[in-house]
C-alpha positions as a Markdown table, in Angstrom:
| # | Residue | x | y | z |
|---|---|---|---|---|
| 1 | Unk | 41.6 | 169.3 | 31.4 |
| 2 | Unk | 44.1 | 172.5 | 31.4 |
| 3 | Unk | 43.0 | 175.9 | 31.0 |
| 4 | Unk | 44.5 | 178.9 | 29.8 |
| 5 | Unk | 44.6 | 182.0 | 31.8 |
| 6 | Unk | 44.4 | 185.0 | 29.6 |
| 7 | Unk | 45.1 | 188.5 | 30.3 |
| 8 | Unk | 43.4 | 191.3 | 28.2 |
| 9 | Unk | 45.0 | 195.0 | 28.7 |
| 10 | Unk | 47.9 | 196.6 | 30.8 |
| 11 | Unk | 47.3 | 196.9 | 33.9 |
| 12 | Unk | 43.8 | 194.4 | 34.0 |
| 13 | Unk | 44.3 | 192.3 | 36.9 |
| 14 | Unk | 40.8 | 190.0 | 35.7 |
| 15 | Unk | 41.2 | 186.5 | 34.3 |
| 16 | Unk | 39.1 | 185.1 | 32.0 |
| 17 | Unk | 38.8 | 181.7 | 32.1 |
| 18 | Unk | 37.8 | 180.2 | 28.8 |
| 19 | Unk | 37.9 | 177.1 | 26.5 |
| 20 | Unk | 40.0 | 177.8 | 23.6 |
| 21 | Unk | 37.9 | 176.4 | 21.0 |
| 22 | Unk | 34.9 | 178.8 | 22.3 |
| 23 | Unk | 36.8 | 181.7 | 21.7 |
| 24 | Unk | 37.6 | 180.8 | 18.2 |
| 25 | Unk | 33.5 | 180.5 | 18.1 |
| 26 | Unk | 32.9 | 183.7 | 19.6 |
| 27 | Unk | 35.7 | 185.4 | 17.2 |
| 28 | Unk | 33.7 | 184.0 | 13.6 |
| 29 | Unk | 30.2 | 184.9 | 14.5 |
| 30 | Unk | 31.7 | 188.4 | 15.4 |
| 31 | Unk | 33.0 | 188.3 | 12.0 |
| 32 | Unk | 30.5 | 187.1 | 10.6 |
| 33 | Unk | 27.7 | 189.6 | 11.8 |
| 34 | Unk | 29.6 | 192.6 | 10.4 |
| 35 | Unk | 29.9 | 191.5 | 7.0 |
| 36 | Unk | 26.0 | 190.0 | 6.9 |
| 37 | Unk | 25.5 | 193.6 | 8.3 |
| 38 | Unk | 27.8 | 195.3 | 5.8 |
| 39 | Unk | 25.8 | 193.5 | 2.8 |
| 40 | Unk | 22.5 | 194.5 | 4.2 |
| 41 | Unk | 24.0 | 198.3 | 3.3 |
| 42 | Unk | 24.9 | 197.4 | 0.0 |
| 43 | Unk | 21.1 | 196.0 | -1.2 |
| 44 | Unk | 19.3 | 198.6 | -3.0 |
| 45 | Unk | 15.9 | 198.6 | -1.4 |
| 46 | Unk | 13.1 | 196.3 | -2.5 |
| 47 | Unk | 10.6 | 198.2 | -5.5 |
| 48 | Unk | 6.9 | 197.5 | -5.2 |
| 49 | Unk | 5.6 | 196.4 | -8.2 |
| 50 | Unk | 4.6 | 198.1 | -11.3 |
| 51 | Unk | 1.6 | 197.5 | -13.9 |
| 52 | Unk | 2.5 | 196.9 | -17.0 |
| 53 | Unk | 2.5 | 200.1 | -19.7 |
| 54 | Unk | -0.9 | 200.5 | -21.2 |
| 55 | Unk | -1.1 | 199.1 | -25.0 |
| 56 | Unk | -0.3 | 201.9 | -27.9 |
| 57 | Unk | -2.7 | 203.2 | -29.9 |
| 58 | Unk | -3.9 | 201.8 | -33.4 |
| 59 | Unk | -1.4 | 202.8 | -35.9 |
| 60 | Unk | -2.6 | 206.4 | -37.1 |
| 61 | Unk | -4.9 | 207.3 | -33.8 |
| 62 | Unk | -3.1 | 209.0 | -31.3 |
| 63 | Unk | -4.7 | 211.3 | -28.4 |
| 64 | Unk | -5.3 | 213.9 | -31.0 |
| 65 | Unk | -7.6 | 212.1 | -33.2 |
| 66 | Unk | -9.9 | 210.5 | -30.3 |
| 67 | Unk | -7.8 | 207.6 | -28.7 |
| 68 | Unk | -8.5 | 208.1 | -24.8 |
| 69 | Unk | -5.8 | 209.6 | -23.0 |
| 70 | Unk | -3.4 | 207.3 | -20.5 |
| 71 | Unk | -5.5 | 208.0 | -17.6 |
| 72 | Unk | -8.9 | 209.4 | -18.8 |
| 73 | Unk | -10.2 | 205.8 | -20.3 |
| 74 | Unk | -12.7 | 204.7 | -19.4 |
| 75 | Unk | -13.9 | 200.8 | -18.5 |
| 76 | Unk | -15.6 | 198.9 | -21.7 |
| 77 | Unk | -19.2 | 199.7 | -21.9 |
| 78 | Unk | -21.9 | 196.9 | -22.4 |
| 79 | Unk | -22.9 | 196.5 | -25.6 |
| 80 | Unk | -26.7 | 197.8 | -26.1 |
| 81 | Unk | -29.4 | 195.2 | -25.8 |
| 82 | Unk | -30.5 | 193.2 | -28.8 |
| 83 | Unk | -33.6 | 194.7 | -30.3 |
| 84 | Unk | -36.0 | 193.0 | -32.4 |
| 85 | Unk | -37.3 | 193.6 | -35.8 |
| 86 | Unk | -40.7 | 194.5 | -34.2 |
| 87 | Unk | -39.2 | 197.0 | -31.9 |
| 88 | Unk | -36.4 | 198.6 | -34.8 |
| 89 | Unk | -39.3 | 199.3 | -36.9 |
| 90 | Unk | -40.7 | 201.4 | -34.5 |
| 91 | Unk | -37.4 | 203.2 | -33.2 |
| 92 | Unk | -36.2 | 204.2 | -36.9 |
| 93 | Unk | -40.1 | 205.8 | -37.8 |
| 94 | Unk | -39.4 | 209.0 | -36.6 |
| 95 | Unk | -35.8 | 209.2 | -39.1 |
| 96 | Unk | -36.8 | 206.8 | -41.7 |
| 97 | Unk | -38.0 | 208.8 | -44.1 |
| 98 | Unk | -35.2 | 211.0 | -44.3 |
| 99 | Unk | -32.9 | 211.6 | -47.5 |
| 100 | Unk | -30.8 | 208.7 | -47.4 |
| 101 | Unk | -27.5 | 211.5 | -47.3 |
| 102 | Unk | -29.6 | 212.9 | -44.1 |
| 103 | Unk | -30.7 | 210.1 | -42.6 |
| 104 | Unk | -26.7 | 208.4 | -43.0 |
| 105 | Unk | -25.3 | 211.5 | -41.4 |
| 106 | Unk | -28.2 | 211.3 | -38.5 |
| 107 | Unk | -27.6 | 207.6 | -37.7 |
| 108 | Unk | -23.5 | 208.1 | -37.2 |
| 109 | Unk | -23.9 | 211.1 | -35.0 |
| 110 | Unk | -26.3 | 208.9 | -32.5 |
| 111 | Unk | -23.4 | 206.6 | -32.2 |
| 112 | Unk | -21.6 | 209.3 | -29.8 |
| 113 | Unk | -25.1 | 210.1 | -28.2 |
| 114 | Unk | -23.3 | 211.9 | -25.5 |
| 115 | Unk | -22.2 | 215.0 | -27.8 |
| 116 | Unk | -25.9 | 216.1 | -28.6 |
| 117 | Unk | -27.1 | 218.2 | -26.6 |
| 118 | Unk | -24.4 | 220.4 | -26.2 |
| 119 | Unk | -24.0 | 220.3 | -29.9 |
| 120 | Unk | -28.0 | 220.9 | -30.3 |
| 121 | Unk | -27.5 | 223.8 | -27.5 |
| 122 | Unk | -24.6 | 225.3 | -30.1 |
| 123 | Unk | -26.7 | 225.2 | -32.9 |
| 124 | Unk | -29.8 | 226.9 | -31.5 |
| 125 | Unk | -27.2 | 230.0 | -30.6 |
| 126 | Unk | -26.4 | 230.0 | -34.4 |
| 127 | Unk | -29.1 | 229.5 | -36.1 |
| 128 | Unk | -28.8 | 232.9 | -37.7 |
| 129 | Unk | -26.1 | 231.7 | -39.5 |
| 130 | Unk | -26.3 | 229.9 | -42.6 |
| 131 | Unk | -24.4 | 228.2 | -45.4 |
| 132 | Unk | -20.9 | 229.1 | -45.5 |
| 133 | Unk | -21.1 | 231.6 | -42.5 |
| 134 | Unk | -22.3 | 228.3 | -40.5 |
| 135 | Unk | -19.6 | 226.6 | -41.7 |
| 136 | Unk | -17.0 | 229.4 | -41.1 |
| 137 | Unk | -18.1 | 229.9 | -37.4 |
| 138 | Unk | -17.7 | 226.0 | -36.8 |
| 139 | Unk | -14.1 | 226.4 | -37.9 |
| 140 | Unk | -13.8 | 229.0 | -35.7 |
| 141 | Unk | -15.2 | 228.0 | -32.5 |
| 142 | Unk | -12.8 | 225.1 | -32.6 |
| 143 | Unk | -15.9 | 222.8 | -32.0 |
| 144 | Unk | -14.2 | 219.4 | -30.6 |
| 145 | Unk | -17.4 | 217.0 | -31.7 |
| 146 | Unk | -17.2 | 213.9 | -33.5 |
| 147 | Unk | -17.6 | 214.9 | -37.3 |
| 148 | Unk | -21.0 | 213.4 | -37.4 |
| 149 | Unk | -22.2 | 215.7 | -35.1 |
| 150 | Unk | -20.6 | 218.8 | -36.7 |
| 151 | Unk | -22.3 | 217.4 | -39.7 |
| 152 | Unk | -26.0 | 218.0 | -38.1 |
| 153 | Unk | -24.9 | 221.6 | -37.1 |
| 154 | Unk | -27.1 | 223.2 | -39.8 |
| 155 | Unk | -30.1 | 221.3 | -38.9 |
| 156 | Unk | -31.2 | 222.3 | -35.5 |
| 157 | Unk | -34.8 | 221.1 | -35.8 |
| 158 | Unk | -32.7 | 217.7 | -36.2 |
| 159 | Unk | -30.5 | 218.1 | -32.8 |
| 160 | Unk | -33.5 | 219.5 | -31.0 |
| 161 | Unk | -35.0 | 216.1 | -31.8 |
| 162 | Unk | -32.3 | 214.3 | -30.8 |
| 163 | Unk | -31.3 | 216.3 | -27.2 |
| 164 | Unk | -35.2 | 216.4 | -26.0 |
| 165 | Unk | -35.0 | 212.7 | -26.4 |
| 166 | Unk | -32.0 | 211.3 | -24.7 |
| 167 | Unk | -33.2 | 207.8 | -24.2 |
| 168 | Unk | -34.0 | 207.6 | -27.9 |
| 169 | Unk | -31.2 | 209.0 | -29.1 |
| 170 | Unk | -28.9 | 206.5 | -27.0 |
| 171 | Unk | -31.3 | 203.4 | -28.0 |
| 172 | Unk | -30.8 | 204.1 | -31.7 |
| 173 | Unk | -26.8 | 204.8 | -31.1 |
| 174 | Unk | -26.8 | 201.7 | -29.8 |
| 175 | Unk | -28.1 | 199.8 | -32.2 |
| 176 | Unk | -26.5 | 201.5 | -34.8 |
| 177 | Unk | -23.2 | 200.3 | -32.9 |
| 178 | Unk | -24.5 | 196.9 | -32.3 |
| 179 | Unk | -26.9 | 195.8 | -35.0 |
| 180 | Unk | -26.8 | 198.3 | -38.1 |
| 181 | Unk | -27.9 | 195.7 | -40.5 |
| 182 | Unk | -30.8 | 195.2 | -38.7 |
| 183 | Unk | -31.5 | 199.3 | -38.5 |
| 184 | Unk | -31.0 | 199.6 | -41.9 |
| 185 | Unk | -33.6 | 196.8 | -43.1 |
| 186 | Unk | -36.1 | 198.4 | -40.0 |
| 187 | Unk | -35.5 | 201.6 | -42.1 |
| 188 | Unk | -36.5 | 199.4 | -45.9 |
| 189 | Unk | -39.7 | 198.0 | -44.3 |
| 190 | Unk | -40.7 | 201.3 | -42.7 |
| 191 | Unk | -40.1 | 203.1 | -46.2 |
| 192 | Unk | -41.8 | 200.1 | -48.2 |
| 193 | Unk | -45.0 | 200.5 | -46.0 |
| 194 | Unk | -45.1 | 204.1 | -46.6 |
| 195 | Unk | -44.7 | 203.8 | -49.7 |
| 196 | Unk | -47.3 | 201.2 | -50.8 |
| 197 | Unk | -49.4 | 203.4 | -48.6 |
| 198 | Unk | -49.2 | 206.0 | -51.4 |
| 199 | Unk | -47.3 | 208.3 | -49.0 |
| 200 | Unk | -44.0 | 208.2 | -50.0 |
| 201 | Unk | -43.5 | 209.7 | -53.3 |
| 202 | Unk | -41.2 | 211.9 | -55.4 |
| 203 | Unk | -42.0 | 215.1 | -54.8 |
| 204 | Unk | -40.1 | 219.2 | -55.8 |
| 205 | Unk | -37.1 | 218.1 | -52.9 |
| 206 | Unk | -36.6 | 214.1 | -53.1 |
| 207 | Unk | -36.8 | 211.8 | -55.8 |
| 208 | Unk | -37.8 | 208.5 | -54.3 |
| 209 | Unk | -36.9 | 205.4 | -56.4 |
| 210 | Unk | -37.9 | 201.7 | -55.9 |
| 211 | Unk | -36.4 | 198.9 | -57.4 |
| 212 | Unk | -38.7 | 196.7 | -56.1 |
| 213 | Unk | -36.0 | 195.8 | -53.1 |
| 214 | Unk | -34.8 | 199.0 | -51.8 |
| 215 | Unk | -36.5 | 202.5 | -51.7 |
| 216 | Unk | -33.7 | 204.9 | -51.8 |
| 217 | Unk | -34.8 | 208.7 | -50.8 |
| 218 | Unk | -32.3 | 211.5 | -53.0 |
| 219 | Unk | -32.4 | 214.8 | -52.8 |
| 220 | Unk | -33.4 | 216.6 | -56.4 |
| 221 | Unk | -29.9 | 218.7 | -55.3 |
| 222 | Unk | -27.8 | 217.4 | -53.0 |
| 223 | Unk | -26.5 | 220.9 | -51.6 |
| 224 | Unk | -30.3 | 221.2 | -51.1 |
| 225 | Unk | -31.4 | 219.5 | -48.3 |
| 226 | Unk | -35.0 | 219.7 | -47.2 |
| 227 | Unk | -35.9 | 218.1 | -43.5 |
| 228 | Unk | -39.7 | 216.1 | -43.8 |
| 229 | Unk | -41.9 | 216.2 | -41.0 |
| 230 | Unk | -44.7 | 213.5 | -40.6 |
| 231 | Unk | -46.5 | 211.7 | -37.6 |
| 232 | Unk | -45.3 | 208.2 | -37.6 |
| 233 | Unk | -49.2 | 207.2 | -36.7 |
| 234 | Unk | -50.2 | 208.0 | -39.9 |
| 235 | Unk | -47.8 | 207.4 | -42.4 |
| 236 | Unk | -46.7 | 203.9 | -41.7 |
| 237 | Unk | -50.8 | 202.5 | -41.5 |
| 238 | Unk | -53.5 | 202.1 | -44.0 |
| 239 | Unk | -54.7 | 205.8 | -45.2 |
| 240 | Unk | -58.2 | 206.5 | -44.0 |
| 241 | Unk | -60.5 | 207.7 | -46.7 |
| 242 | Unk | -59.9 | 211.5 | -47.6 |
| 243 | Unk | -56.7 | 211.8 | -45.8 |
| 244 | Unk | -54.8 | 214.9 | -47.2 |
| 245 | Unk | -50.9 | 215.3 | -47.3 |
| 246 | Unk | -49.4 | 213.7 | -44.5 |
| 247 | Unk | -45.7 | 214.4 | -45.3 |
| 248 | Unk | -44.2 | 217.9 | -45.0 |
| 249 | Unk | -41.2 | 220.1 | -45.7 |
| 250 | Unk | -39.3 | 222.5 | -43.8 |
| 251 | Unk | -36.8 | 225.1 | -45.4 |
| 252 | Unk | -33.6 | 224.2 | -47.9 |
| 253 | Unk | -30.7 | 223.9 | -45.8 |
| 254 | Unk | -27.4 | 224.5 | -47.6 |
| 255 | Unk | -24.5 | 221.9 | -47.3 |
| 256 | Unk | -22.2 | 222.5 | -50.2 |
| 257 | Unk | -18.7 | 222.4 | -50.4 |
| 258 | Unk | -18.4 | 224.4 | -47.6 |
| 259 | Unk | -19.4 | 221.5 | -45.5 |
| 260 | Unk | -17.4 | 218.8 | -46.9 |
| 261 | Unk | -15.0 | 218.1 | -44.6 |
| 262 | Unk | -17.8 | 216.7 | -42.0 |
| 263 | Unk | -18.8 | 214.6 | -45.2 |
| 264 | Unk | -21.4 | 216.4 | -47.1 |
| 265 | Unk | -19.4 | 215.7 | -50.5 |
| 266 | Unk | -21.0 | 211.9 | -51.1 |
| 267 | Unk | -22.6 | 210.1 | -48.6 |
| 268 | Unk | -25.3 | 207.6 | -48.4 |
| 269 | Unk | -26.0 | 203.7 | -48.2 |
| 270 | Unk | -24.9 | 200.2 | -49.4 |
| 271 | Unk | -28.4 | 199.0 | -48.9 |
| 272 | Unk | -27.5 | 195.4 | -50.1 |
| 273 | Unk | -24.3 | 195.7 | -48.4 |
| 274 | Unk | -25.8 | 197.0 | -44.9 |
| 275 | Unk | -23.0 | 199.6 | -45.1 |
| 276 | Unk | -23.3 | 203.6 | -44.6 |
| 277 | Unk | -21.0 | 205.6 | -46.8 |
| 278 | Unk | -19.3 | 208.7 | -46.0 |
| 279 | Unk | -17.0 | 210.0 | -49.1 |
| 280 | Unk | -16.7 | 206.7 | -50.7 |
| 281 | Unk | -15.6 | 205.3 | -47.2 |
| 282 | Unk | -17.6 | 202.4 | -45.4 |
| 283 | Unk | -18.1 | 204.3 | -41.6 |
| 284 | Unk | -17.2 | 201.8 | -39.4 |
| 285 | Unk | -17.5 | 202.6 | -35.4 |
| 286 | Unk | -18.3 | 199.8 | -33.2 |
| 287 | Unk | -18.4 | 198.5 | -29.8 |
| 288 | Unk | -15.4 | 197.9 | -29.8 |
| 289 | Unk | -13.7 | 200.8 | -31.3 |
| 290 | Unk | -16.2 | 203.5 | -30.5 |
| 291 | Unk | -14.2 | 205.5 | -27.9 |
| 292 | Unk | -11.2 | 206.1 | -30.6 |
| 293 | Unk | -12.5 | 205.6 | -34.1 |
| 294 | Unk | -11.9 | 208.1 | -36.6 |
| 295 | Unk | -13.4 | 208.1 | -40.1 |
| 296 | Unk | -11.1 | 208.8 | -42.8 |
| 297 | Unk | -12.6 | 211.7 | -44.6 |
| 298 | Unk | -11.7 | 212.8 | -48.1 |
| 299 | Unk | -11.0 | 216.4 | -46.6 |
| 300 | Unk | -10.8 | 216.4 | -42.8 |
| 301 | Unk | -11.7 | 218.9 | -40.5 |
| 302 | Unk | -8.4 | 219.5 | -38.3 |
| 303 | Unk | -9.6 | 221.3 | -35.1 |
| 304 | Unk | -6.9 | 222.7 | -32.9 |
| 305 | Unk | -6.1 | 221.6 | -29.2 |
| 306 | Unk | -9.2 | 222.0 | -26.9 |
| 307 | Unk | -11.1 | 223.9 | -25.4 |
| 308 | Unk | -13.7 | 225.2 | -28.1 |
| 309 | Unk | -13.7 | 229.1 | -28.5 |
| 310 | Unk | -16.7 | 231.6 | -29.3 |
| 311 | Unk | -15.4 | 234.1 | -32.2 |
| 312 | Unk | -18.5 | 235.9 | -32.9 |
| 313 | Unk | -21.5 | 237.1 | -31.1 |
| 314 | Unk | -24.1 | 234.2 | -30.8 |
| 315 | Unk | -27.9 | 234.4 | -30.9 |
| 316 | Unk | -30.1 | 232.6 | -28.5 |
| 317 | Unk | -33.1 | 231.1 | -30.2 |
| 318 | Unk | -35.0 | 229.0 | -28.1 |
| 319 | Unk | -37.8 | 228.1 | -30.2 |
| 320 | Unk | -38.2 | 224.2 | -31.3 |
| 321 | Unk | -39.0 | 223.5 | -34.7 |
């Protein structure tokens, strides 16, 4: 076979000996390797990838009405467990004889159970305040609470209840959440029995009406509300002979107009419905939408951006009615 005797250079006296059709080989992948390398340069670099965006709000809820924050929410909470009628009964006891307008705004606030104590703690500092003053310094103090629980600001003795008795409180939130048909008809039979008891009766504050279904519970003047106190050992079993006044009343507390943007204007029950009514409006926090529902009142408190403020001077009062 010939070969070819090439010279590379001036003045190179070395001879390569090569096959001509490897040196056309050689000469390609050369070639080649600079433009494989030369689109290597030209790739943008590979993106890890991304989560998809978080879904939008409900129409009408943004951050500023209680929809959780892109990075603040929290996982789904269990719903409570399922109570029986047995065990209701005995839960409700302590509320059911309540005003219905009372008792409604007493079962929505234990639905954000988490709020009370610092809302109870609030109310203690002002319970000097009264009527609209109250109402004045909760405008003031940019209090961030769920209106429900602004709505129990001028009853103390009510939040004291509720923050010395966490568990409670969150049991009955729960259920509320979860089952309020079945708190609602616990609340019936516990007002039924103490009321064919002879306990339950229209008095100077309430007027208590049965139809023979439903025992409704209204105050005489609704701006005039009047908190009962009662031991639930006595006034849900059979009187024992002699028994004197088992049901008691603390002080009016004022909630007129002044208070009617956390719902004091009409609220009360559907009874046949199963439905609690705040201005005209079925409430209607879930499960499922408790971490962003907002009720649509007839006159809503706005409250500015967080944090809350403190405008006046506050009074400690640590007593517990």
């Amino acid at each position: 076979m010939r070969t070819s005797r090439i010279s590379f250079g001036f003045g190179f006296r070395r001879a390569y000996w090569l096959r001509p059709v490897s040196l056309a080989m050689a000469l390609a992948l050369i070639a080649s390797a600079g433009v494989t390398h030369a689109m290597a340069q030209d790739q943008p670099p590979a993106q890890p990838m991304q989560a998809p965006p978080p879904p939008p709000p409900p129409p009408g809820q943004g951050p500023d009405q209680g929809y959780p924050l892109q990075g603040t929410a929290e996982p789904p909470q269990a719903p409570a467990p399922y109570l029986p009628p047995q065990q209701l009964d005995q839960v409700v006891q302590r509320i059911a004889l309540y005003p219905d307008s009372l008792l409604a705004q007493t079962l929505t606030a234990s639905s954000v159970w988490e709020e009370i104590p610092e809302a109870a703690g609030w109310a203690d500092q002002h319970a000097n305040l009264h009527g609209d003053a109250l109402a004045d310094a909760i405008r003031a103090d940019n209090l961030q609470w769920d209106p429900s629980v602004l709505a129990l600001l001028p009853f103390p003795q009510v939040l004291d209840m509720m923050a010395q008795d966490p568990g409670w409180t969150q049991q009955l939130g729960g259920a509320v959440l979860a089952q309020r048909g079945d708190v609602m008809d616990a609340v019936q039979r516990d007002r039924q029995e103490a009321y064919n008891y002879g306990y339950l009766r229209t008095n100077p504050y309430d007027q208590v009406v049965y139809n023979g279904e439903y025992v409704e519970i209204l105050p005489v003047n609704p701006a005039y509300i009047y908190v009962p106190y009662y031991n639930p050992g006595v006034v849900f079993v059979a009187p024992r002979p002699g028994f004197g006044v088992a049901i008691r009343f603390g002080p009016a507390i004022v909630v007129g107009g002044a208070f009617a943007p956390w719902g004091w204007g009409t609220v009360g029950f559907g009874w046949g419905a199963h439905a609690i009514f705040i201005d005209h409006t079925p409430w209607n926090r879930t499960w499922v939408n408790r971490r962003y529902y907002v009720h649509s009142y007839a006159r809503p408190f706005v409250h500015g951006p967080g944090p809350r403020v403190e405008r006046h001077e506050i009074h400690h009062d640590d007593r517990r009615h």
